[in-house]
C-alpha positions as CSV (number, residue, x, y, z in Angstrom):
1,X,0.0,0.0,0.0
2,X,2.6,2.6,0.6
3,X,4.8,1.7,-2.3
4,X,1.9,2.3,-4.4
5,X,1.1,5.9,-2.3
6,X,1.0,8.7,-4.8
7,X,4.2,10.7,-3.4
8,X,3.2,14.3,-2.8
9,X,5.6,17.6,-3.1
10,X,6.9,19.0,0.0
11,X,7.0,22.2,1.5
12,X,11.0,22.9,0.1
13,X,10.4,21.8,-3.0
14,X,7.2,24.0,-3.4
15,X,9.8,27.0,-2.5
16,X,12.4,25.9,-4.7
17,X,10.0,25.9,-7.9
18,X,8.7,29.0,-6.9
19,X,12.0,30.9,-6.7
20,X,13.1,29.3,-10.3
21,X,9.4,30.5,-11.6
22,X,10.5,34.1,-9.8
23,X,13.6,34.4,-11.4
24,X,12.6,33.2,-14.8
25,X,10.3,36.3,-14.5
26,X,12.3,38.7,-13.9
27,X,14.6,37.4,-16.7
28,X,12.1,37.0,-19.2
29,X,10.5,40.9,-18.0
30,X,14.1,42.6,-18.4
31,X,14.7,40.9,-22.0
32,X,11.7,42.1,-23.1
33,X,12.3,45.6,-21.6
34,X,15.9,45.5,-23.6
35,X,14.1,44.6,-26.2
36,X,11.5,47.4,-26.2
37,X,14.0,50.1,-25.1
38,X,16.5,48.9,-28.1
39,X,13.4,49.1,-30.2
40,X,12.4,53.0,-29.0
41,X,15.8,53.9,-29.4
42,X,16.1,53.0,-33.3
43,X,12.7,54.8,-33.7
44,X,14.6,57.5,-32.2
45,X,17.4,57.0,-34.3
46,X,15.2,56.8,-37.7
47,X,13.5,60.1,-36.2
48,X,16.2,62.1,-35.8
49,X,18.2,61.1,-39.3
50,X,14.5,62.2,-41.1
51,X,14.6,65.0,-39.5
52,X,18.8,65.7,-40.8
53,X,17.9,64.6,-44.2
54,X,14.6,66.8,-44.7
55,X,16.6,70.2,-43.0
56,X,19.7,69.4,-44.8
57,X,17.8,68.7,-48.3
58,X,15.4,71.6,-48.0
59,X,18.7,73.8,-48.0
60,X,20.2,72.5,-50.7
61,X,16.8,72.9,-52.7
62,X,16.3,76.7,-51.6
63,X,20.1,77.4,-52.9
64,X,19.8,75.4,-55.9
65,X,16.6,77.3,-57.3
66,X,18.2,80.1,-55.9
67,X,16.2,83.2,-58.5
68,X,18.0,86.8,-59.3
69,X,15.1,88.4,-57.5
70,X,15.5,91.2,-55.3
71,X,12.7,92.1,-52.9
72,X,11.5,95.1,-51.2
73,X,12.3,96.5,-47.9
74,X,9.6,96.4,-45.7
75,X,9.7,99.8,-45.2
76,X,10.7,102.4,-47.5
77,X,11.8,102.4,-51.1
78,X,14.9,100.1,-50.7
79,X,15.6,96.4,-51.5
80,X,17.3,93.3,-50.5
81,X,19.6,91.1,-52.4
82,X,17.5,88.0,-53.9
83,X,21.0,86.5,-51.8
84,X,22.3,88.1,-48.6
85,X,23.8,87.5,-46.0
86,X,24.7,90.0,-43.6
87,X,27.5,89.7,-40.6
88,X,25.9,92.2,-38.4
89,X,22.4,90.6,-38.7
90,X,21.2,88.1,-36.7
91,X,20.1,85.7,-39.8
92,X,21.9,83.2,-41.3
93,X,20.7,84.0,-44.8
94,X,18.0,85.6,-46.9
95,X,17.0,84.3,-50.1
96,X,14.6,84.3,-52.7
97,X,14.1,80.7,-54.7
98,X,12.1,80.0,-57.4
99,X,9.7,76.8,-57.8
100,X,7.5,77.0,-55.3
101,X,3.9,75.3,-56.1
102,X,1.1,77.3,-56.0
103,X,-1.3,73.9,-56.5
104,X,-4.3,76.3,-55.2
105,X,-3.7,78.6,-58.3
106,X,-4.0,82.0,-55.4
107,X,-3.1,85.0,-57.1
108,X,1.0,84.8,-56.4
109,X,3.9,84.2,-58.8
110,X,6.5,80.9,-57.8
111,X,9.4,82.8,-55.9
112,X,9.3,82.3,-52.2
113,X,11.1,84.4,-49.8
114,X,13.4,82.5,-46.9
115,X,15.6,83.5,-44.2
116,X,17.5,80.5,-42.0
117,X,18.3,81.6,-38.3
118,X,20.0,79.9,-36.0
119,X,18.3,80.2,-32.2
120,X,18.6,78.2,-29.1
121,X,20.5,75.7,-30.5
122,X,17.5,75.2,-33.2
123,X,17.6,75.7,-36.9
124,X,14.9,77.8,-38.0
125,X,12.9,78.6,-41.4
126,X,11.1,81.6,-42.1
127,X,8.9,81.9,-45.0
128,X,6.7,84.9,-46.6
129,X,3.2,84.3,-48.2
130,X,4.2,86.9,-50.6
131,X,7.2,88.1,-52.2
132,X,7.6,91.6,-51.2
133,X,6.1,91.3,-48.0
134,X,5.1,94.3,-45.3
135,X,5.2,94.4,-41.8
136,X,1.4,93.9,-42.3
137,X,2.7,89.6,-43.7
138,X,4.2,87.8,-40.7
139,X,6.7,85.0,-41.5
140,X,5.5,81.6,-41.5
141,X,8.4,79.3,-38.9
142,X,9.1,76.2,-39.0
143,X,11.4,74.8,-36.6
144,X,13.9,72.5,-38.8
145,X,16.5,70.9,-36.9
146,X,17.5,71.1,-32.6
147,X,20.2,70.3,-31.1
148,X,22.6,71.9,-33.1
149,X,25.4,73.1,-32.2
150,X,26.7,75.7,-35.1
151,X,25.9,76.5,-38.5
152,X,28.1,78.4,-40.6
153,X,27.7,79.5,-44.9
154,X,29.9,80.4,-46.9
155,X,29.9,81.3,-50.8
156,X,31.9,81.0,-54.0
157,X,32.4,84.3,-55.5
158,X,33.5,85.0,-59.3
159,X,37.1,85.0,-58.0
160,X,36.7,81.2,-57.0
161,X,37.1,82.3,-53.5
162,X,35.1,81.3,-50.5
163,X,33.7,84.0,-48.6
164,X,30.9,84.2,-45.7
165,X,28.9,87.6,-47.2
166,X,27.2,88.2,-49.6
167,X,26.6,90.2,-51.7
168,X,30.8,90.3,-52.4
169,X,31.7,93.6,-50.8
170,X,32.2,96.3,-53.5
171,X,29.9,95.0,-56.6
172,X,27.9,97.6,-58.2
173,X,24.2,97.8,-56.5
174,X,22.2,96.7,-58.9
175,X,24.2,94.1,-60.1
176,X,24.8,92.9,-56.2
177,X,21.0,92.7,-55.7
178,X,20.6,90.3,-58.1
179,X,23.9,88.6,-58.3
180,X,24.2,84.7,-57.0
181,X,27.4,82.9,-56.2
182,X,28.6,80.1,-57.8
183,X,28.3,77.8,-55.3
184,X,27.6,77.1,-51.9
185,X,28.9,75.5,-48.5
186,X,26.8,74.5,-45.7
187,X,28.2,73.2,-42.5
188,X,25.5,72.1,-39.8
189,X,27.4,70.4,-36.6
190,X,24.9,68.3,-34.9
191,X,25.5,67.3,-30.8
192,X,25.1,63.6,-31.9
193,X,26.6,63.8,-35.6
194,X,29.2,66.1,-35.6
195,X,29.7,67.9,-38.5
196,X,27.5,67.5,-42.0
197,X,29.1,69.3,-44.4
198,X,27.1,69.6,-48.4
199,X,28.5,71.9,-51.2
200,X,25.5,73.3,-53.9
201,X,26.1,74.6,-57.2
202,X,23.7,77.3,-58.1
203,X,22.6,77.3,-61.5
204,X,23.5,80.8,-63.3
């Protein structure tokens, strides 16, 4: 009779299968947390290289339609370089480039004023529903790119030389308002990918 006396489990062994069940848990919960963390950080990853790639490629598309049209001050009879870049003003650049759709058919040509700023570590677009805007248009901003670290333009003059204004110092007015450099160089250095350097010809 006892031989054949179903054995039952005792009170150590009901321990000992509880620990192993515990710490199967917590092995199984933290290689599914690594997984899910490993996961969120190549979202992240994907995220923030979109982000490069449209800023940096939205640049190089404003330089390359870059168009030989000067705009009006906002106030007074004056006008702006269709390119300038001024070292005493706080913007990186101010351009006017041609191509942009007008899909809505509103009563505006296809040259699109721009100025890039660099604030708070953030690179910043600025856009003007009309050309020759007033005080009376407010820009349009779009936050590019944060977490940036410097940005710094430079341009290929006639002379084959690189130089960070524009227009060159000493050309003729009316020829500077409308005159475009050959090429240029943008340099963007990120806190996580250093320095991103692209060189765009403008078409003359």
């Amino acid at each position: 009779m006892n031989r054949n006396r179903q054995r039952g489990f005792t009170l150590l062994e009901i321990l000992i299968a509880s620990v192993i069940m515990v710490v199967m848990s917590v092995i199984a919960y933290r290689t599914v947390a690594e997984a899910r963390a490993a996961v969120e950080m190549s979202e992240s990853h994907l995220d923030r290289l979109r982000d490069v790639q449209k800023a940096m490629h939205l640049m190089v598309t404003d330089f390359r339609t870059a168009a030989p049209r000067p705009v009006r001050e906002m106030l007074g009879d004056g006008y702006r370089a269709s390119v300038l870049r001024d070292l005493n003003s706080v913007n990186l650049v101010e351009l006017s480039h041609g191509g942009w759709p007008n899909g809505a058919g509103g009563p505006r040509g296809t040259v699109q004023r721009v100025v890039y700023r660099f604030e708070d570590r953030t690179l910043i677009r600025e856009h003007w529903n009309v050309t020759d805007a007033t005080l009376a248009n407010p820009p349009v901003k779009r936050e590019l790119l944060k977490d940036v670290e410097d940005v710094q333009i430079r341009y290929l003059n006639n002379g084959r030389e690189w130089v960070a204004e524009w227009p060159p110092i000493g050309s003729a007015s009316d020829l500077g308002f409308r005159m475009r450099p050959l090429a240029v160089e943008i340099e963007i250095t990120l806190s996580d990918y250093g320095k991103l350097r692209r060189v765009v010809e403008v078409p003359g």
